[in-house]
PDB file with one MODEL, atoms N, CA, C and O in Angstrom:
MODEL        1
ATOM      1  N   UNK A   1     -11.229  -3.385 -12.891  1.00  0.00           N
ATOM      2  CA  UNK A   1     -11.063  -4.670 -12.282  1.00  0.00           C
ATOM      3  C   UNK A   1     -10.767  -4.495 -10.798  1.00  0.00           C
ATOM      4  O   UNK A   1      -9.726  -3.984 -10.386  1.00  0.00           O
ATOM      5  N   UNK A   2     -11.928  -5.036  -9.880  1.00  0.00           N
ATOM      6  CA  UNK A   2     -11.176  -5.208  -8.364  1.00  0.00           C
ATOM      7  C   UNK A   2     -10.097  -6.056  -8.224  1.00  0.00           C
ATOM      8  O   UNK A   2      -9.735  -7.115  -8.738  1.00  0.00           O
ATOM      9  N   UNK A   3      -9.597  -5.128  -7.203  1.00  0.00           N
ATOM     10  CA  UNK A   3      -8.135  -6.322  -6.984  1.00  0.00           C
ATOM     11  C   UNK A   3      -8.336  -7.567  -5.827  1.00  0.00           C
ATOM     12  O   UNK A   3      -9.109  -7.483  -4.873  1.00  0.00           O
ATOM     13  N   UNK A   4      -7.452  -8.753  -6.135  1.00  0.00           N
ATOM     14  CA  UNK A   4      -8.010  -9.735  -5.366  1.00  0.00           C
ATOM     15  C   UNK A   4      -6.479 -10.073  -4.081  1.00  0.00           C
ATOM     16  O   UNK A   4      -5.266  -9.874  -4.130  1.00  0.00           O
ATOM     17  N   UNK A   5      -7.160 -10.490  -3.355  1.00  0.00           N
ATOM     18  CA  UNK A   5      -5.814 -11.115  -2.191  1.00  0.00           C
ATOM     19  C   UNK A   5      -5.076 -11.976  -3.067  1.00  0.00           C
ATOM     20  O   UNK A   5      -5.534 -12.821  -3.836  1.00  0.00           O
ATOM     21  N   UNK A   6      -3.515 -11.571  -2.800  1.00  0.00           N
ATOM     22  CA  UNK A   6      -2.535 -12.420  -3.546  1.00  0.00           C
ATOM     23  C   UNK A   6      -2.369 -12.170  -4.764  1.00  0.00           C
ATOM     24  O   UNK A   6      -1.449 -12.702  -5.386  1.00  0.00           O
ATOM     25  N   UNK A   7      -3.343 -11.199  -5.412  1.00  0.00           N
ATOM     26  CA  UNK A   7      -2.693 -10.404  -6.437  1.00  0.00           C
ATOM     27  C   UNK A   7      -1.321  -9.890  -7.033  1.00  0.00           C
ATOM     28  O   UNK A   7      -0.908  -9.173  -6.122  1.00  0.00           O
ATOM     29  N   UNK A   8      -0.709  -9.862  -7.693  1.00  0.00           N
ATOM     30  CA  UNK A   8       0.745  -8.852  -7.676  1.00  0.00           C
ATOM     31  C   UNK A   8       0.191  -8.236  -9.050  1.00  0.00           C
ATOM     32  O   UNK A   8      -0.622  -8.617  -9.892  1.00  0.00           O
ATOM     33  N   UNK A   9       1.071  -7.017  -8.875  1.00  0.00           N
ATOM     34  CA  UNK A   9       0.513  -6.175 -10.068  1.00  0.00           C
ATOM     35  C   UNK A   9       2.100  -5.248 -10.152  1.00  0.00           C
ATOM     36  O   UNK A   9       2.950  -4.962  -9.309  1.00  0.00           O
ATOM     37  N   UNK A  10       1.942  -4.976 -11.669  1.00  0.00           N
ATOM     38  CA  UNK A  10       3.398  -4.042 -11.601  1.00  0.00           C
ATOM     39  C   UNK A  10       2.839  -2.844 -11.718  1.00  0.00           C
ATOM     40  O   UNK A  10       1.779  -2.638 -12.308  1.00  0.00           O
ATOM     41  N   UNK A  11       3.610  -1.893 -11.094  1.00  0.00           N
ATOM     42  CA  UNK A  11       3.273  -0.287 -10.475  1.00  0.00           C
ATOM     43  C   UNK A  11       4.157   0.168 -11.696  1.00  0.00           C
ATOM     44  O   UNK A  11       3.544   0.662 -12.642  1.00  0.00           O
ATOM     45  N   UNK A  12       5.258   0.080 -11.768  1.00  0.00           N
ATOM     46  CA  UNK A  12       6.374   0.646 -12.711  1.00  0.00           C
ATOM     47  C   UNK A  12       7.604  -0.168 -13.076  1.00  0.00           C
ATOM     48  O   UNK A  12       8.369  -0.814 -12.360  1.00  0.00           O
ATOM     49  N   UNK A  13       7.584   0.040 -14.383  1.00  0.00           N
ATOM     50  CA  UNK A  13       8.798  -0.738 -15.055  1.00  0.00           C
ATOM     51  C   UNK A  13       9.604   0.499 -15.925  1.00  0.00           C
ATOM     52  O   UNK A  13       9.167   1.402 -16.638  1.00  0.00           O
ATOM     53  N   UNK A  14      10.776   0.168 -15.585  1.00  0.00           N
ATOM     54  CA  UNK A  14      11.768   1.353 -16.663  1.00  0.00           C
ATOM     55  C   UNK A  14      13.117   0.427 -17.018  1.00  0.00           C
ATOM     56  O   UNK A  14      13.773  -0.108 -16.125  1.00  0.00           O
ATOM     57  N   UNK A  15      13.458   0.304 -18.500  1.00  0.00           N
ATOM     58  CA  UNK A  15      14.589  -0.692 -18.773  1.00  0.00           C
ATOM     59  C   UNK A  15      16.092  -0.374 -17.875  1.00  0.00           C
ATOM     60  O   UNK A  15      16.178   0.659 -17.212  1.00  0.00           O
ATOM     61  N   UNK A  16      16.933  -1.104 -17.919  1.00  0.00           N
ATOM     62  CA  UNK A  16      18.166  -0.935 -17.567  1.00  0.00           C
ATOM     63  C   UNK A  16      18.323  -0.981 -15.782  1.00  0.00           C
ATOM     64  O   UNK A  16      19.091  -0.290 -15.111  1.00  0.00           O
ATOM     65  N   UNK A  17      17.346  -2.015 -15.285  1.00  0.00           N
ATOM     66  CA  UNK A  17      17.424  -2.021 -13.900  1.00  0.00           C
ATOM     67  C   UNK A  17      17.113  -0.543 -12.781  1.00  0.00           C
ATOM     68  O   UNK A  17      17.615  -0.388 -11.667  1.00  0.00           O
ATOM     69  N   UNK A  18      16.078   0.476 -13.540  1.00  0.00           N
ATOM     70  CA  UNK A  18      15.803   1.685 -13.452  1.00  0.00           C
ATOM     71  C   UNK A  18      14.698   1.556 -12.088  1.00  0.00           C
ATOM     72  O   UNK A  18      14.756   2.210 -11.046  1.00  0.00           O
ATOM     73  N   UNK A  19      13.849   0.664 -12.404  1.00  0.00           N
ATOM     74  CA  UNK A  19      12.550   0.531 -11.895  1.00  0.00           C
ATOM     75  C   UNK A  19      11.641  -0.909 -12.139  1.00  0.00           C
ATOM     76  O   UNK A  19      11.236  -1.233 -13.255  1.00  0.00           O
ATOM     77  N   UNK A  20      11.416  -1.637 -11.010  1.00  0.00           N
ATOM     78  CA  UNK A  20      10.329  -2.784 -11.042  1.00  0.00           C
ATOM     79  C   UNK A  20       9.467  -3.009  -9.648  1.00  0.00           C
ATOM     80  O   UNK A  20       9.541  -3.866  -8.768  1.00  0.00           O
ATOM     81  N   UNK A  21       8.619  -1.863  -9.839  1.00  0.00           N
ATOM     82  CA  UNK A  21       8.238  -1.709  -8.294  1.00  0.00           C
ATOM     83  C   UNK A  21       6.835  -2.313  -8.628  1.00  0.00           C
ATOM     84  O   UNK A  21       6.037  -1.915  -9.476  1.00  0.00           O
ATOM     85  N   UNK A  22       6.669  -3.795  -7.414  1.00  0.00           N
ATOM     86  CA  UNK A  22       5.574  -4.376  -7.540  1.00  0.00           C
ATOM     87  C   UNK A  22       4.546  -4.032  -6.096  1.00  0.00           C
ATOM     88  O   UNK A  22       5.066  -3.329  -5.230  1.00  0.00           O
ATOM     89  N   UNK A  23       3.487  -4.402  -5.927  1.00  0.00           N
ATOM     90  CA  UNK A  23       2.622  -4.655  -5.307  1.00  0.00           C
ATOM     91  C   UNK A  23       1.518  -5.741  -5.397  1.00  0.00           C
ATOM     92  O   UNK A  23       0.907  -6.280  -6.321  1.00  0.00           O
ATOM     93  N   UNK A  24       1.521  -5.825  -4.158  1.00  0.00           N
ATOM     94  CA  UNK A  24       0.678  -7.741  -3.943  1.00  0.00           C
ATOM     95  C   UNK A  24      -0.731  -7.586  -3.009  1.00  0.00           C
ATOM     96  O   UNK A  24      -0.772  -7.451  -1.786  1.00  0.00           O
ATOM     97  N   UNK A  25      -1.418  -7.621  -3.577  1.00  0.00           N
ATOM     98  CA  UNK A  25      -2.849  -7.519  -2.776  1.00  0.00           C
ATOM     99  C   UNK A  25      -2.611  -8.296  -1.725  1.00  0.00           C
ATOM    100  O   UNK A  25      -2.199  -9.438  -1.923  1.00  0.00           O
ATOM    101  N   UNK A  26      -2.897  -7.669   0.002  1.00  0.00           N
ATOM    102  CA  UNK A  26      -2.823  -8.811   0.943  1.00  0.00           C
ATOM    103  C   UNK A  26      -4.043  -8.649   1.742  1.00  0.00           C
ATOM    104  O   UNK A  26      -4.039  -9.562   2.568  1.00  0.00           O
ATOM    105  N   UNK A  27      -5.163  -7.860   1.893  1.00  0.00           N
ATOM    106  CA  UNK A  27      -6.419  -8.057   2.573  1.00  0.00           C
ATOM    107  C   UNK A  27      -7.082  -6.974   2.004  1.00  0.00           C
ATOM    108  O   UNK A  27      -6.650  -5.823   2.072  1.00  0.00           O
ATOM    109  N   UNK A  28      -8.154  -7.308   1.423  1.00  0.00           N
ATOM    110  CA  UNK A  28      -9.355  -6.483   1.326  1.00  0.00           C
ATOM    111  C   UNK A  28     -10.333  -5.512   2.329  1.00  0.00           C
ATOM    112  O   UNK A  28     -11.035  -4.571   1.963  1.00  0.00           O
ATOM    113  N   UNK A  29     -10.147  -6.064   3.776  1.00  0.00           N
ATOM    114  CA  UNK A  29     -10.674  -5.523   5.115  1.00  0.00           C
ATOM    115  C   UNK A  29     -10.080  -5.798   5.705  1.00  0.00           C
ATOM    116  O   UNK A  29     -10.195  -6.691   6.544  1.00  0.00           O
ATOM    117  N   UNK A  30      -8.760  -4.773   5.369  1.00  0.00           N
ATOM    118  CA  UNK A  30      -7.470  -5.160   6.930  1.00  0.00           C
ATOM    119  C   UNK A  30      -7.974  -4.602   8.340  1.00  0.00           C
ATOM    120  O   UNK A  30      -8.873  -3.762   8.353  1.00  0.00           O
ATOM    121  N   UNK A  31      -7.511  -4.976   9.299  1.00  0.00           N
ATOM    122  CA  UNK A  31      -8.154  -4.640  10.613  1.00  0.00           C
ATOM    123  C   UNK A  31      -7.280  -3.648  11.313  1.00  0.00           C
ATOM    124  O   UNK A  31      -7.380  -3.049  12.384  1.00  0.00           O
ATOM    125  N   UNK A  32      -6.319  -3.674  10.277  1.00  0.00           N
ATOM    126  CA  UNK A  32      -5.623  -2.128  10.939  1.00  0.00           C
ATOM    127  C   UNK A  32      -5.953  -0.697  11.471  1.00  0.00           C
ATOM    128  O   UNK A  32      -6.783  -0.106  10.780  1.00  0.00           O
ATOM    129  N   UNK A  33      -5.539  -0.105  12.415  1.00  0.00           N
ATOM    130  CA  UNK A  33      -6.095   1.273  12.670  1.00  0.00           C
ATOM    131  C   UNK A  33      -5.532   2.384  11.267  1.00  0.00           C
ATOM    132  O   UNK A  33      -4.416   2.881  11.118  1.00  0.00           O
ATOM    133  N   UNK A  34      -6.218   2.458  10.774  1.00  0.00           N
ATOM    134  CA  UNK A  34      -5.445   4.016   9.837  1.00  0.00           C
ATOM    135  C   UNK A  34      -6.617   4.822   9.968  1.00  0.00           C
ATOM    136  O   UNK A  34      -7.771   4.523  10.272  1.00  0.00           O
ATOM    137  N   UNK A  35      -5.977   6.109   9.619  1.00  0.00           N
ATOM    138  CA  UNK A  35      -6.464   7.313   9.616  1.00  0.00           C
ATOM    139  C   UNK A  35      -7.903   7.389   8.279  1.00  0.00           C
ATOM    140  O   UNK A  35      -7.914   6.978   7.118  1.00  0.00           O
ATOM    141  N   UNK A  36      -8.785   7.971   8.956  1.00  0.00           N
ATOM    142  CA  UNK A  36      -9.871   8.218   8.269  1.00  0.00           C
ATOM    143  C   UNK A  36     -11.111   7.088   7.553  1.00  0.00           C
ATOM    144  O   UNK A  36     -11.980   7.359   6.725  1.00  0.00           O
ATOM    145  N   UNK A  37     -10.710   5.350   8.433  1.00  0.00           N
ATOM    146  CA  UNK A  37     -10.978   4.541   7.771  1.00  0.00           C
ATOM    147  C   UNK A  37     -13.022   4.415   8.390  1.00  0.00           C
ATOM    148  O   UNK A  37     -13.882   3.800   7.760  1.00  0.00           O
ATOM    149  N   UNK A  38     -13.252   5.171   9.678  1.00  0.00           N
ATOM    150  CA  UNK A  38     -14.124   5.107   9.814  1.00  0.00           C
ATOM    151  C   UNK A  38     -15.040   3.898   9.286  1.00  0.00           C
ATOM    152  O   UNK A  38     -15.814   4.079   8.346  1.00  0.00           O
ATOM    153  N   UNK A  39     -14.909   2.554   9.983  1.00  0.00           N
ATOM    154  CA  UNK A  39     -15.531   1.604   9.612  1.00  0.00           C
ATOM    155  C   UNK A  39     -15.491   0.712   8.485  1.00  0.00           C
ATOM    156  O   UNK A  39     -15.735  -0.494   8.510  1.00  0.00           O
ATOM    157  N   UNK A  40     -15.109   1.525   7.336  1.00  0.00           N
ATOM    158  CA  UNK A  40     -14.675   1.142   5.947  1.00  0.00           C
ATOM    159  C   UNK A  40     -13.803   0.153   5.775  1.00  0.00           C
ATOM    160  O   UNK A  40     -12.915   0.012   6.616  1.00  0.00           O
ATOM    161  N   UNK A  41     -13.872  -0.582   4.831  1.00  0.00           N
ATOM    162  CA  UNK A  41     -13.037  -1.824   4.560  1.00  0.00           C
ATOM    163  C   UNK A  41     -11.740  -0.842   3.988  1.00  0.00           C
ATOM    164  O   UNK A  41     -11.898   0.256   3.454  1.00  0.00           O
ATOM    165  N   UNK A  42     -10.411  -1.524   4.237  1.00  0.00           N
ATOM    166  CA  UNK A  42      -9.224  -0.713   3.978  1.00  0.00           C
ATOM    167  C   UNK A  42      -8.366  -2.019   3.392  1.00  0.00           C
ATOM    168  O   UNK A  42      -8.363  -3.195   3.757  1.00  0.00           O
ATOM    169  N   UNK A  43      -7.742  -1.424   2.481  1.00  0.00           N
ATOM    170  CA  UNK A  43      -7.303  -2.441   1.187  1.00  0.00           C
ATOM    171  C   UNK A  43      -5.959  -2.400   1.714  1.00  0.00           C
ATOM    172  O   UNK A  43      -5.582  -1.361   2.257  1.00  0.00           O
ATOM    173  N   UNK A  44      -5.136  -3.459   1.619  1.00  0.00           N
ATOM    174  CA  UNK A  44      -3.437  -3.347   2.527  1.00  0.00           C
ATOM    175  C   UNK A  44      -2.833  -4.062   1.218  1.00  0.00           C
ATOM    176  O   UNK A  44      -3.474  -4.798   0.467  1.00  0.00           O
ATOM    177  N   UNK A  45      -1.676  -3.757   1.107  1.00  0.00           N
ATOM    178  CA  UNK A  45      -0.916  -3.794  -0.055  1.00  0.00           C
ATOM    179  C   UNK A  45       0.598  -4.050   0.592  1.00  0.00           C
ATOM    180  O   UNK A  45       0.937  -3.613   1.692  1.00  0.00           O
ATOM    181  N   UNK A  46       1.438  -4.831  -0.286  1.00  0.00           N
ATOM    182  CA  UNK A  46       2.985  -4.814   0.428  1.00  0.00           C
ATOM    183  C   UNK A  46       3.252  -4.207  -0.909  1.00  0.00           C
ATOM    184  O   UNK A  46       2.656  -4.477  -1.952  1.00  0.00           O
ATOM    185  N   UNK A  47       4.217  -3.357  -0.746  1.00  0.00           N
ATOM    186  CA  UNK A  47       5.196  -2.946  -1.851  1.00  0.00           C
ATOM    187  C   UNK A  47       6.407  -3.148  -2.051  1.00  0.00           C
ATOM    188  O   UNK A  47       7.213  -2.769  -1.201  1.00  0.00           O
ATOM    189  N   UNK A  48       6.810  -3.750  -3.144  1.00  0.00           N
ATOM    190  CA  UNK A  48       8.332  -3.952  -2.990  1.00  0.00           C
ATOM    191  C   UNK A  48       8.861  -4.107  -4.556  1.00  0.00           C
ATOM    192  O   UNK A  48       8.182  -3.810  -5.539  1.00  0.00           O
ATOM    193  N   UNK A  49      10.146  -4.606  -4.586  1.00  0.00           N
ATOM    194  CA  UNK A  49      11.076  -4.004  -5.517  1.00  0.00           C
ATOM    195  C   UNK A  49      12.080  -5.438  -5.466  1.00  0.00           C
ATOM    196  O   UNK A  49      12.659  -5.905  -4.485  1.00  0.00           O
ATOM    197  N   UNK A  50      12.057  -6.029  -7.119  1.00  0.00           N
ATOM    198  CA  UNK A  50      13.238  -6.978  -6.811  1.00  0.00           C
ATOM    199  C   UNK A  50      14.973  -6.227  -7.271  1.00  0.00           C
ATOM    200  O   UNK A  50      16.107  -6.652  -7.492  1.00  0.00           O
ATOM    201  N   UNK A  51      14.441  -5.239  -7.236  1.00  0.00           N
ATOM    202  CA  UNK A  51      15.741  -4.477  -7.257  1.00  0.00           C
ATOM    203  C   UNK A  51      16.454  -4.371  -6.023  1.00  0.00           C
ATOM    204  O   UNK A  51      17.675  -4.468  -5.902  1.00  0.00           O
ATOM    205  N   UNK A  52      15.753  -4.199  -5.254  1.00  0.00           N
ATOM    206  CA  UNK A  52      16.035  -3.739  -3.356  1.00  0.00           C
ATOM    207  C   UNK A  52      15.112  -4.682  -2.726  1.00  0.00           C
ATOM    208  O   UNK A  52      14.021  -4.371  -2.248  1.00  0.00           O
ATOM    209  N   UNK A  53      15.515  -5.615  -2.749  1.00  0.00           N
ATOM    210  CA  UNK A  53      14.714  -7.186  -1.475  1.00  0.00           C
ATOM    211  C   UNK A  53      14.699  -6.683  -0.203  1.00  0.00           C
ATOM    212  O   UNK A  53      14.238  -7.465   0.629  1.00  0.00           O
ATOM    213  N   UNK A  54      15.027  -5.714   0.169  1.00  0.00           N
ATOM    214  CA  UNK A  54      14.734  -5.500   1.784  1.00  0.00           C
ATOM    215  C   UNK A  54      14.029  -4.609   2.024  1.00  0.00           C
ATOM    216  O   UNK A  54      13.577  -4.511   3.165  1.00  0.00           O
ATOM    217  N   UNK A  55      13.720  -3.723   1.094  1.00  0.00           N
ATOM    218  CA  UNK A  55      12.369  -2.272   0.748  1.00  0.00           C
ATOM    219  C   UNK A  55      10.845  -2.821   0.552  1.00  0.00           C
ATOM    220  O   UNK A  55      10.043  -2.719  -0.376  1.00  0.00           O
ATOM    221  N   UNK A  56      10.795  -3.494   1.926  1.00  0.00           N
ATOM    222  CA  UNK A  56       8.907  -3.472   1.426  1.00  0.00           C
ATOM    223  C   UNK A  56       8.332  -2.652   2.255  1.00  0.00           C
ATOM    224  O   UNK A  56       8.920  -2.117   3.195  1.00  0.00           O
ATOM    225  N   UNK A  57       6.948  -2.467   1.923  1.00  0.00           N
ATOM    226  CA  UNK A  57       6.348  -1.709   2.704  1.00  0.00           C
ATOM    227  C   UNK A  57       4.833  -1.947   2.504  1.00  0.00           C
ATOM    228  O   UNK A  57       4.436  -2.467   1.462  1.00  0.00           O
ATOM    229  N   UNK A  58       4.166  -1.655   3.271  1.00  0.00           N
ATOM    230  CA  UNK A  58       3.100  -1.760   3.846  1.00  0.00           C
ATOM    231  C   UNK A  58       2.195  -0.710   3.619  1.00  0.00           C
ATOM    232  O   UNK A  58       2.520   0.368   4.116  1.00  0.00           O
ATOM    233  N   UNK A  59       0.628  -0.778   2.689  1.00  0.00           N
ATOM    234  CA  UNK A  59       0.219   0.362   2.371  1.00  0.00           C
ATOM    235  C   UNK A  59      -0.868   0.273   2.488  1.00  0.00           C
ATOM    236  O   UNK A  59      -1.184  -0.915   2.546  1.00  0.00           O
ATOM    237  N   UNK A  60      -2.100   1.256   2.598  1.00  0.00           N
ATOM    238  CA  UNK A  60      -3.233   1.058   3.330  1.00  0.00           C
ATOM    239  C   UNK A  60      -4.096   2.253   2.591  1.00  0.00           C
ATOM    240  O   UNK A  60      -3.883   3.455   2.752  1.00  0.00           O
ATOM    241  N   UNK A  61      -5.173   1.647   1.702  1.00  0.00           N
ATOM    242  CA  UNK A  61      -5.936   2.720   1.140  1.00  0.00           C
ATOM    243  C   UNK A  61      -7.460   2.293   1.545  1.00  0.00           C
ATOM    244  O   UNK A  61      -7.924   1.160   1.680  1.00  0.00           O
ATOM    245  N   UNK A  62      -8.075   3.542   1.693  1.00  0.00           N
ATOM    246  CA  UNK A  62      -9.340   3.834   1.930  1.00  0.00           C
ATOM    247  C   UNK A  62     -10.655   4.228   0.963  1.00  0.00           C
ATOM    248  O   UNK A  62     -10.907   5.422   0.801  1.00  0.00           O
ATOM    249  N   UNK A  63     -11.475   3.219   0.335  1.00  0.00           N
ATOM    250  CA  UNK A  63     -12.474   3.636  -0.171  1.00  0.00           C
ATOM    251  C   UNK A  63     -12.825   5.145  -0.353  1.00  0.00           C
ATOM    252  O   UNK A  63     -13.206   5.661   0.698  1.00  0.00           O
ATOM    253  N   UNK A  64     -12.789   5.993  -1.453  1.00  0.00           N
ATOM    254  CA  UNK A  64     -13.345   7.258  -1.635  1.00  0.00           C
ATOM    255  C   UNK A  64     -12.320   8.194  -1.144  1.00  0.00           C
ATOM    256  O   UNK A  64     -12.516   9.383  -1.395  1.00  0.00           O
ATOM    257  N   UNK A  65     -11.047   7.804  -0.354  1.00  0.00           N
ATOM    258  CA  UNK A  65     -10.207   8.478   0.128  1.00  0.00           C
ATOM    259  C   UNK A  65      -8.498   8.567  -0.767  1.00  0.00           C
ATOM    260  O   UNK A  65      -7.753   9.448  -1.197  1.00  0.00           O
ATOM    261  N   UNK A  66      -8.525   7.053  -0.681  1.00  0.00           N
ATOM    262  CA  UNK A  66      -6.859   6.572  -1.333  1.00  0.00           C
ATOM    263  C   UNK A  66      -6.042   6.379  -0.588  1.00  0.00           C
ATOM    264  O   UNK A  66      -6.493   5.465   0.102  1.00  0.00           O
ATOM    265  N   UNK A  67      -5.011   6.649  -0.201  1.00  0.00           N
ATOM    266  CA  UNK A  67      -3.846   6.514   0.560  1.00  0.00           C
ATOM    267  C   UNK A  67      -3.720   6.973   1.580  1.00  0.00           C
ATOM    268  O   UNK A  67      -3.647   8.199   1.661  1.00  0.00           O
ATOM    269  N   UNK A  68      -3.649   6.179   2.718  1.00  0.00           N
ATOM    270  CA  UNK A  68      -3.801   6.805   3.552  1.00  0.00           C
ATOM    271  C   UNK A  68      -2.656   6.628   4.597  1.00  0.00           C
ATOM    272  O   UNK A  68      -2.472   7.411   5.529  1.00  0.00           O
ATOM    273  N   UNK A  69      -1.842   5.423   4.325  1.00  0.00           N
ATOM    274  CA  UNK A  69      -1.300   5.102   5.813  1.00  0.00           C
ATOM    275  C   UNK A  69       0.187   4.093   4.799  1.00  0.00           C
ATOM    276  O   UNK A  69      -0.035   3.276   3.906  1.00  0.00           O
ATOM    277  N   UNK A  70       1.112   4.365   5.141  1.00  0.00           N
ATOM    278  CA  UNK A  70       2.218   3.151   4.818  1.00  0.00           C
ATOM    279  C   UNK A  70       3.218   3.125   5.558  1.00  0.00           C
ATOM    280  O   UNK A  70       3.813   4.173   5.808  1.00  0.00           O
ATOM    281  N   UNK A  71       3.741   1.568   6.221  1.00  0.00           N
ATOM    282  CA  UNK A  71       4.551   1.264   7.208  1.00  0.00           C
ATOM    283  C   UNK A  71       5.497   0.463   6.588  1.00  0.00           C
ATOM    284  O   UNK A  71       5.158  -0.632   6.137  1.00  0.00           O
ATOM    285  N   UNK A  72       6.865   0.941   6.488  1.00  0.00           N
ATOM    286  CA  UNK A  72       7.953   0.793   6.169  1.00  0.00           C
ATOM    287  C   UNK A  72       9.171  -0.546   6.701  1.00  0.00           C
ATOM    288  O   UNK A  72      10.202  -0.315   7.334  1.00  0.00           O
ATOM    289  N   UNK A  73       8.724  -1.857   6.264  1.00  0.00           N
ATOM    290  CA  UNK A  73       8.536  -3.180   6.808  1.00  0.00           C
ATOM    291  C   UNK A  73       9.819  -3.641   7.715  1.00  0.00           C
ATOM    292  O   UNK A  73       9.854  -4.360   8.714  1.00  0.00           O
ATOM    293  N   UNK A  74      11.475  -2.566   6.580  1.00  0.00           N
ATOM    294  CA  UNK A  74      12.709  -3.108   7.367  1.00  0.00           C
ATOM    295  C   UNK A  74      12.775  -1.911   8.757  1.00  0.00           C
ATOM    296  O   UNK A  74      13.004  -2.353   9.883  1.00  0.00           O
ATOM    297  N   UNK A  75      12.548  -0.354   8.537  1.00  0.00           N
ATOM    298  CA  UNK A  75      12.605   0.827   9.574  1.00  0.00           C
ATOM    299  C   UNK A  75      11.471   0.591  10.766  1.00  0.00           C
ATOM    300  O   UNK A  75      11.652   0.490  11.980  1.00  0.00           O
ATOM    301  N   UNK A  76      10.342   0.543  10.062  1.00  0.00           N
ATOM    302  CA  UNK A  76       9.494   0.634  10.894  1.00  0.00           C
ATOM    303  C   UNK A  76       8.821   2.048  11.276  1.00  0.00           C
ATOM    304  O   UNK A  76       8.119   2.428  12.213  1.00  0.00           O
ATOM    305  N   UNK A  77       9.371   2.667  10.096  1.00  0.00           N
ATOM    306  CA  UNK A  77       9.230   4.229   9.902  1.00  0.00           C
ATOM    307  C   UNK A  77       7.259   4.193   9.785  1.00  0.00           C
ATOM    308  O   UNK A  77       7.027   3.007   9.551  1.00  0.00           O
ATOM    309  N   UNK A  78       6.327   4.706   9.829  1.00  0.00           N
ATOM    310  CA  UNK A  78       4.891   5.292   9.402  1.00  0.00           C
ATOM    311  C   UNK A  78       4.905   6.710   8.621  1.00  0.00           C
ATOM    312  O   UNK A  78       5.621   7.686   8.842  1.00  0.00           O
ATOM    313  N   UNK A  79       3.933   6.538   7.675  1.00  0.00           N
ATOM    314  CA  UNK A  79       3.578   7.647   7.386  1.00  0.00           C
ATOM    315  C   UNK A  79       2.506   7.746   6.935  1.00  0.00           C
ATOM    316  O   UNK A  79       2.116   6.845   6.192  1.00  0.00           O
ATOM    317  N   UNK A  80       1.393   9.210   7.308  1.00  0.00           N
ATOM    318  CA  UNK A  80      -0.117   8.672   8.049  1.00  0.00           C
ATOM    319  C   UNK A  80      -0.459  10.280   7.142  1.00  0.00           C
ATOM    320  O   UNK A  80       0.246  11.289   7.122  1.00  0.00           O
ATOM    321  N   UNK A  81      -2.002   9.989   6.349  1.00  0.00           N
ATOM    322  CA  UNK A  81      -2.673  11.288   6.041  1.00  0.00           C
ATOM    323  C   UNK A  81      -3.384  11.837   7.173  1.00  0.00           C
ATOM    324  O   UNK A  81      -4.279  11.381   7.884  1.00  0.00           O
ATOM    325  N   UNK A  82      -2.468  13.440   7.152  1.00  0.00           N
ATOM    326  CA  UNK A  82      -3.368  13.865   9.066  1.00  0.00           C
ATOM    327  C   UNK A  82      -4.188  14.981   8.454  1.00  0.00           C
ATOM    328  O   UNK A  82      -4.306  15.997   9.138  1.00  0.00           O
ATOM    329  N   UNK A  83      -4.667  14.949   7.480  1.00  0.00           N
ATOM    330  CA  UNK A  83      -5.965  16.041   6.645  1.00  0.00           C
ATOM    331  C   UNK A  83      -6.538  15.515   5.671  1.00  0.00           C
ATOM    332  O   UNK A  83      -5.902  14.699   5.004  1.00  0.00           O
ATOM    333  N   UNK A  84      -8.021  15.866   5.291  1.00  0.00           N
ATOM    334  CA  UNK A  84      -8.720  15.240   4.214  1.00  0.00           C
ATOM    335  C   UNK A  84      -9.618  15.887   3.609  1.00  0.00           C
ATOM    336  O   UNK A  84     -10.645  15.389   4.071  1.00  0.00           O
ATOM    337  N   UNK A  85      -9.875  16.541   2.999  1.00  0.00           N
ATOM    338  CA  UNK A  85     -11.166  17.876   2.759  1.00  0.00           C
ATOM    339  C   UNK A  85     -11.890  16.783   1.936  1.00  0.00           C
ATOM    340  O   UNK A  85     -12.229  17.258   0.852  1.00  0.00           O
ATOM    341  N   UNK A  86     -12.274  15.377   2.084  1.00  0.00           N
ATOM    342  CA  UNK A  86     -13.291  14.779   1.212  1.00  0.00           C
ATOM    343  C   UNK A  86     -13.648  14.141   2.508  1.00  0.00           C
ATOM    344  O   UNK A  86     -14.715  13.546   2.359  1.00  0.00           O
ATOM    345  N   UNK A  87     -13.291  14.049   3.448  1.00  0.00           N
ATOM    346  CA  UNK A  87     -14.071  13.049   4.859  1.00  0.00           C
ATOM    347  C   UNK A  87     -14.761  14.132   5.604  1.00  0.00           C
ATOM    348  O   UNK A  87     -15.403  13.870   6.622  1.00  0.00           O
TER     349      UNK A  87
ENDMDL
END
């Protein structure tokens, strides 16, 4: 199933307030710069947790590649794939 904008989907659930880490489809062809996107439509994702309301983050995958890029919404921290032996 492709995923659609405004999607939410659960990543992981574990009982006893362990784990409920969601993600929400937010653009199909984000216009962001990430690494290795070479023209390609790049799928952007928020991630977050109603366990921790202030932990979202920002994630950015690449057709044929995967993960490539996620920006850390309260720090502002990045973290970027700087190698790829499939591009």
């Amino acid at each position: 199933m492709a995923p659609q904008v405004s999607e939410i989907y659960r990543q992981e659930y574990a009982l006893n307030n362990e784990a409920e880490d969601m993600v929400e489809v937010l653009d199909l062809e984000a216009q962001e710069t990430v690494p290795f996107a070479n023209g390609r439509p790049v799928l952007k994702t928020r991630d977050f947790t109603p366990l921790s309301p202030a932990a979202e983050e920002n994630k950015f995958y690449v057709p044929g590649i995967g993960f490539v890029s996620e920006v850390d919404l309260e720090t502002g921290e990045t973290l970027e794939l700087v190698a790829c032996s499939l591009c």
